[in-house]
N, C-alpha and C positions, 0 to 999 in steps of 0.2 A: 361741211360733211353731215350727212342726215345720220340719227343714232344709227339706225339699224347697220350701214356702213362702218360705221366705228367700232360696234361691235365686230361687225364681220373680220374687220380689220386685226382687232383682238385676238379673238376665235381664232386666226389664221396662223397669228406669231406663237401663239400657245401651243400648236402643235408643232412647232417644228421641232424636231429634233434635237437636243443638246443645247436647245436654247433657253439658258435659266436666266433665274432675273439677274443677277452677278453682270451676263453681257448685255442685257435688254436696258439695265440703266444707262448706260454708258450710251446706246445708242440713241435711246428716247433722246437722252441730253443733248447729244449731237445733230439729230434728224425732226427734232419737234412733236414727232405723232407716231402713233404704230401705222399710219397709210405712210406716214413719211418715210420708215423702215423701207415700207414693202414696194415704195418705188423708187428707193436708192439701188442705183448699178453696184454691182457684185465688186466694183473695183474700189468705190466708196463705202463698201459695209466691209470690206477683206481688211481696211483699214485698221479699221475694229475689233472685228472679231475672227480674222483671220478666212482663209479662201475657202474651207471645206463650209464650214458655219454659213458663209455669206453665199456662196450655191443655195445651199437649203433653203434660206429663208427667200430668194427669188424663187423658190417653187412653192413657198407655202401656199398662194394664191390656188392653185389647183390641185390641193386636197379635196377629196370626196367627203371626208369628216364634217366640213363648214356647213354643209345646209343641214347636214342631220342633228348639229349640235343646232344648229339655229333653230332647224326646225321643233326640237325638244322642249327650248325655249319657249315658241311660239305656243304648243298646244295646248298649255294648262297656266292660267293666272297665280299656279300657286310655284309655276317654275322659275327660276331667277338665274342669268350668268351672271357674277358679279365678277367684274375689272377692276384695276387698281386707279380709274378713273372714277369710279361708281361714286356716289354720297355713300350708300351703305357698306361698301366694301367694307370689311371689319380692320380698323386703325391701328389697333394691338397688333395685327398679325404683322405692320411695316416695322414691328421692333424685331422681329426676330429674325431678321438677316435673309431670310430665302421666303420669302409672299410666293404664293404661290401665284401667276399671271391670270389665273382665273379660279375662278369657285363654281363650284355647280352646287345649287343651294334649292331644295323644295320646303315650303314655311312658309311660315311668318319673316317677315323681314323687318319690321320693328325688334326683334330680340336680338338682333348680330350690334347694337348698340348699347343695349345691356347690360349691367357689370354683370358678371360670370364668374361661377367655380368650377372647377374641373372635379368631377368624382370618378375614382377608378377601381380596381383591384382584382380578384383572382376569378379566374371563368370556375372553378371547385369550390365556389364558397360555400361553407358552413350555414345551417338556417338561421342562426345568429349573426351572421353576416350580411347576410341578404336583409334579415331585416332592419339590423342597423342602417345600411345603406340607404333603404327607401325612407327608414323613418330621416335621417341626415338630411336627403333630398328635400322630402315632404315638409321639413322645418325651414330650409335654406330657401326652397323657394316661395313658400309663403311670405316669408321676410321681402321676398322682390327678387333674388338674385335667382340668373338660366345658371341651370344646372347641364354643364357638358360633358359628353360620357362618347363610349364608342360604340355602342348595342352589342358588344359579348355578351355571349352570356356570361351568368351568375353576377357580381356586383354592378356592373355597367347596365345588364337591364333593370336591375333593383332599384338604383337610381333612379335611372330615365320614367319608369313606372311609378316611384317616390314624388317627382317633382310633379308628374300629371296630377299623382292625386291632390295635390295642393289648389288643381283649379283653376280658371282662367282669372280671378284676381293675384297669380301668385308669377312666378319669373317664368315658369314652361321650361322646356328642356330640348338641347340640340342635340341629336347625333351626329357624330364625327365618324365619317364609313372610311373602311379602305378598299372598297371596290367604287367602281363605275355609280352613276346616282341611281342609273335603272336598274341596279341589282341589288340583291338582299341576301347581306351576309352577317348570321347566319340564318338558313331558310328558317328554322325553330320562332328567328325573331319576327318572322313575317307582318304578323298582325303586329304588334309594336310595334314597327318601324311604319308602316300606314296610318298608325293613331297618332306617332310622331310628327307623322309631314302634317297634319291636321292640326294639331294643338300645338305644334312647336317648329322645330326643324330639321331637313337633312341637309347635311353638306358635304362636302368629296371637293379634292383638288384631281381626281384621277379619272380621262376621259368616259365617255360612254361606254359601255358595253366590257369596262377592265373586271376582270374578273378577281376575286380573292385569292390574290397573290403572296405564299410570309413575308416577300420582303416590303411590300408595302405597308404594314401595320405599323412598324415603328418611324416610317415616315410618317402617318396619319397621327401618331404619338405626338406630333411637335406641335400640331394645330388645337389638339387637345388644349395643351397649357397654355398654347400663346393666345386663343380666344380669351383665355382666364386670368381674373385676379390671384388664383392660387390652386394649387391640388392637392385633392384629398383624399389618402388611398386608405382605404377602411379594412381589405386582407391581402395576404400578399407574399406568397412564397419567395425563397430567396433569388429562386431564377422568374420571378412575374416581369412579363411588360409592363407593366404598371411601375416597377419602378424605372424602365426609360421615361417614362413621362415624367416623372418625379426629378429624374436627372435634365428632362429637357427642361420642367419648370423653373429649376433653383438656376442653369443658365441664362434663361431667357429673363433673371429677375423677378419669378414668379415665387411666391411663398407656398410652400410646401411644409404639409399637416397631415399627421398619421395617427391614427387608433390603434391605440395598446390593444395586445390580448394576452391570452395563456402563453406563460414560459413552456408550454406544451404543447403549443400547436404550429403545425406547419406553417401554417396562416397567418400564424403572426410576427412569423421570422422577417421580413421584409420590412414589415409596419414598425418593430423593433430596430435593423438598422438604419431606418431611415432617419428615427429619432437621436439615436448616437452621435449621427454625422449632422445633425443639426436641425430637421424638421418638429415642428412647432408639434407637443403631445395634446390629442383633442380628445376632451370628452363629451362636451357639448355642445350642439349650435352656437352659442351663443361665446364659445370658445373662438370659432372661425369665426361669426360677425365682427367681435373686439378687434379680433388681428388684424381685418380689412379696415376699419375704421369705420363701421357699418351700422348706425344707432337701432334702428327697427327693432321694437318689441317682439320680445321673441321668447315661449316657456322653454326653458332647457330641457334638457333630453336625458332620461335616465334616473331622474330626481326620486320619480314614484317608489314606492316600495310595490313587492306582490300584493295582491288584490286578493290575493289566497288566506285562506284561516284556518283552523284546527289541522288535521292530518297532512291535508294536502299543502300548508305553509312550513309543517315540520319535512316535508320530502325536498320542498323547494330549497329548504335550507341545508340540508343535506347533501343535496345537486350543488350547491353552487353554483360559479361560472363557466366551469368547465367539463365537457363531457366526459358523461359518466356509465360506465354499464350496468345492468339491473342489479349485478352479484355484489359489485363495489355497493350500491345502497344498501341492498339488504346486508353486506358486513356492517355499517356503517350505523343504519338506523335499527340494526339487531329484531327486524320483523321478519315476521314467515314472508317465503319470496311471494303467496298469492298477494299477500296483503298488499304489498310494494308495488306488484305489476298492475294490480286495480288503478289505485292513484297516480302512476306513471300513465297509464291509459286516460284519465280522465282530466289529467294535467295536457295531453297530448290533443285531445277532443277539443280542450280552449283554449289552446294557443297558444300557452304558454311553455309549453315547452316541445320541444322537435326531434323527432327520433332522426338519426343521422342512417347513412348509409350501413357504416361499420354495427349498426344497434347498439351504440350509446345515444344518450339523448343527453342533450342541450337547452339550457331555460334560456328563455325570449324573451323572460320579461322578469 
């Protein structure tokens, strides 16, 4: 059988209908090959998997899907189907009980080999959030390790944008979509998700042209973890996705690590239960390398103190870690409010600290 046939062969059984790998093992076992599938009579696969099932898949051959998927394949070297035949097919995913029969995957194909972390958490994060995440990323993957995320916004792009800036000596980073490969959700991440396919990867188990569906997203959750050595969820309301992933990882045998925050913050309600019920408390990179087993020199994260002096390190200390409003400082640091809101501004100017929505601000560093 010539590749292209094999695949086709592939291509075909993956779209039939109601056919998970659960009954495709059973049949591969018995029939040798997916052409072997697809030219067993309806009376020899009803055996199997029953008469409605084995109709179908004697029709898969003439779906109009196969040359489009084929042909998607075909028009860009940077496109890949990957089957459970492939070398690269990612090996992790055979632990988690449902592989999906194909991948649709734009990238780099050296990195689905890669050890992996998963980073996740809330699309509302805080500016202390977002930066935690990218700096987490930006140190993980420098150390070597792809960083897998799902292009939400707020943590998940912080991420994905974290490990790029780490460089092409460092892990790069995959997205895990819940739509079709040729779509982009959400449109905001547009250009991300194009600097992705270039520096790192897309991947989707869900055909062409599916659109963003909710009930797809917590399926796309499982592939999260099971590319990964472990997940990482940095904020995370009580009701986040993010902690399905977190549940899909500690099943699937994946190590699961969460970042404390404020006994105050919404954000950190999730990050907090998760540690109760048993995920590893991270503060630093070099916190998640130990727990993998991961030697790679690596500076820890957070170690620095502010970089601020006279007034503006007396305001920072005042701030805190947790947002604060102008009126709360000036109770606090007992100066006139112009004086306050100068230094607030000029702390805001350099980054170090983030005005939020609500007008409290938040130090970043």
């Amino acid at each position: 059988m010539t590749p292209d046939a094999r695949i086709r062969a592939w291509v075909a059984l993956s779209g039939v209908p109601g056919l998970g790998p659960r009954d495709l093992h059973p049949l591969l076992t018995a029939l040798g090959s997916p052409q072997g599938v697809l030219d067993a009579s309806v009376s020899t696969l009803a055996r199997h998997v029953g008469q409605p099932l084995a109709e179908s898949i004697r029709l898969a051959t003439k779906s109009p899907d196969i040359d489009a998927i084929l042909g998607w394949a075909a028009e860009d070297p940077a496109n890949h189907l990957l089957v459970w035949d492939d070398p690269d097919y990612p090996r992790s995913l055979f632990e988690i009980g449902d592989s999906p029969v194909i991948l649709y995957y734009k990238g780099r194909r050296d990195l689905l080999g890669r050890p992996a972390l998963g980073i996740v958490g809330s699309r509302n994060a805080t500016p202390g959030g977002l930066q935690t995440a990218e700096a987490f990323a930006e140190a993980l993957a420098a150390a070597g390790l792809t960083i897998i995320s799902g292009l939400a916004l707020g943590i998940d792009a912080a991420a994905h944008v974290g490990a790029l800036r780490a460089g092409a000596a460092g892990g790069s980073t995959i997205a895990i979509v819940g739509t079709g490969i040729d779509r982009i959700y959400p449109a905001r991440n547009e250009a991300l998700a194009h600097r992705i396919a270039i520096e790192g990867g897309v991947l989707t188990e869900f055909p062409l042209g599916t659109p963003a569906l909710r009930q797809n997203f917590p399926q796309r959750n499982r592939l999260i973890s099971g590319l990964a050595r472990g997940v990482l969820v940095v904020e995370a309301a009580l009701g986040s996705g993010s902690l399905i992933t977190a549940r899909c990882a500690g099943e699937q045998g994946r190590e699961v690590f969460a970042i404390p925050g404020s006994i105050h913050s919404p954000m950190s309600k999730g990050c907090h239960k998760l540690i109760r019920e048993g995920a590893k408390l991270v503060e630093t990179a070099r916190d998640v390398l130990d727990e993998l087993g991961l030697q790679d020199a690596i500076e820890p994260l957070g170690t620095a103190g502010p970089k601020e002096s006279g007034a503006r390190a007396q305001v920072l200390r005042a701030l805190g870690f947790d947002p604060v409003t102008p009126d709360e400082l000036v109770a606090r640091l007992a100066w006139p409010v112009e004086r306050v809101m100068t230094h607030l501004l000029e702390l805001e100017m350099s980054g170090t600290i983030a005005r939020m929505q609500s007008g409290r601000f938040q130090r970043l560093q």
